[in-house]
N, C-alpha and C positions, 0 to 999 in steps of 0.2 A: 733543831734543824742543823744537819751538818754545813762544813762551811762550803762543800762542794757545792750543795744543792743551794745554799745565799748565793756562792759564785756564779751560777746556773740561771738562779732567778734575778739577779743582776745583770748578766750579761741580754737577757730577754730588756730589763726594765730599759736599760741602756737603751736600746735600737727604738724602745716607743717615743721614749724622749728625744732621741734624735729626730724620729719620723717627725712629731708633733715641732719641734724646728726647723726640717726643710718645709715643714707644711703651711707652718705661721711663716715666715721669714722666705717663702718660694720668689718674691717679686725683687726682693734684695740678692739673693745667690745668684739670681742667674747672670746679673752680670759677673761676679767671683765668678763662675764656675763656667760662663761663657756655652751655655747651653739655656735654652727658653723657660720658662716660669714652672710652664705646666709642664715639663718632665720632671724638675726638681720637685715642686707637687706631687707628681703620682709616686714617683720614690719614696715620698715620706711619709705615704698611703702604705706602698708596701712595707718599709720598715715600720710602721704602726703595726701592719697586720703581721708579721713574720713576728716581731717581737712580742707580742702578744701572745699567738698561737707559742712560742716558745716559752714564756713564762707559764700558762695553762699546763701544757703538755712537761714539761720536764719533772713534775713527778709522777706520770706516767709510763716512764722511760727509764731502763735502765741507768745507771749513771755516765758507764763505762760508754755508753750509746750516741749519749747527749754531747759528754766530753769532745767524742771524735767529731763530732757532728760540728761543733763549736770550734773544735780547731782548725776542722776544713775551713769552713766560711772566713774564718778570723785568718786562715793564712792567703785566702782566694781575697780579700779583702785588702791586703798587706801589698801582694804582687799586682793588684789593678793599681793601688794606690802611687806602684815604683812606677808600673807603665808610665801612669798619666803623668807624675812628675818629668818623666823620660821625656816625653814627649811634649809637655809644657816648656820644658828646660832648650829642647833644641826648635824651638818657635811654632809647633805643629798647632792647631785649637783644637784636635780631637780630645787633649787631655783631660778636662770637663766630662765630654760627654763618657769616656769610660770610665770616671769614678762614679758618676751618677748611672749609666747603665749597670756596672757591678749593683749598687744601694736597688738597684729597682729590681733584677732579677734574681740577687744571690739571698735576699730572706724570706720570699717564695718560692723560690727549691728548696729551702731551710723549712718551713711551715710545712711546705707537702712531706718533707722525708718523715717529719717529725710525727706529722696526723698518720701519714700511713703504715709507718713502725706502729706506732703506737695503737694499730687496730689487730696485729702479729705479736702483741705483747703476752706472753702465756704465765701462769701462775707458778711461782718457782718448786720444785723438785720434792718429792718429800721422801722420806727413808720408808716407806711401803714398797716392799715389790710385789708385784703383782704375777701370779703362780704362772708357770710355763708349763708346755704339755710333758716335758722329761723331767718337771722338778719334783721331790718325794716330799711328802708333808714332814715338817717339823719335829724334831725326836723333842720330847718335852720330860721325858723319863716318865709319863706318867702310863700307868697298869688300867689294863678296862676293868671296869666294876667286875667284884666275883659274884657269881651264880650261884644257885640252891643245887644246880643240877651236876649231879657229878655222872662223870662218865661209864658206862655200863662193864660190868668185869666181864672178863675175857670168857666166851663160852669155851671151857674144853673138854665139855665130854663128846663122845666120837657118834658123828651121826651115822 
């Protein structure tokens, strides 16, 4: 296993384990996060499920695919995260409810891209090409079988 692909299935395992702690722990956050029980609950539904479907599917998936895929979230995650600070920091109480609404919809756009790439996944290239109508068949050097029949000498008496 490359270490991408640990990285990959780590960053999946990560988000279940999270889910399964806003999901255990939903009646304690919501006063931290100053948003109700049951939203922090279904977020840690959808991080269960995003991360999941993300550790399945990422060997499925390109690598190159998954990466981007993970860095978007991971930086869409990064920027919700300044918001809500932002906005904690200068007395607002929406700051909760946008860290927990990024957790609830940003690993079900992650699970959907992931299933639906991965139905567009096609089997990699191979060195066959396949003849074209102007392409001339392949010189091989090789002679067609010789024949018994030789060719008839030249008639030349004069009819």
């Amino acid at each position: 296993m490359s270490r991408m692909l640990a990285g990959a299935i780590g960053d999946g395992a990560f988000k279940v384990v999270l889910g399964a702690a806003f999901a255990v722990g939903s009646a304690w956050l919501d006063d931290l996060f100053g948003v109700e029980a049951w939203l922090i609950l279904i977020a840690g539904a959808a991080l269960l499920i995003g991360g999941g479907i993300e550790v399945v599917y990422v060997r499925r998936r390109p690598m190159a695919t998954c990466l981007r895929l993970m860095i978007a979230y991971d930086i869409g995650w990064a920027v919700a995260s300044a918001v809500a600070l932002v906005v904690a920091w200068q007395g607002g109480t929406a700051g909760g409810e946008i860290g927990v609404a990024y957790l609830l919809v940003a690993p079900l756009a992650l699970a959907a891209l992931l299933v639906g790439a991965a139905a567009d996944v096609r089997p990699p290239a191979t060195d066959v090409r396949l003849p074209t109508a102007d392409a001339q068949p392949p010189t091989t050097g090789l002679q067609p079988p010789a024949t018994d029949v030789r060719p008839s000498a030249r008639d030349t008496s004069a009819a």
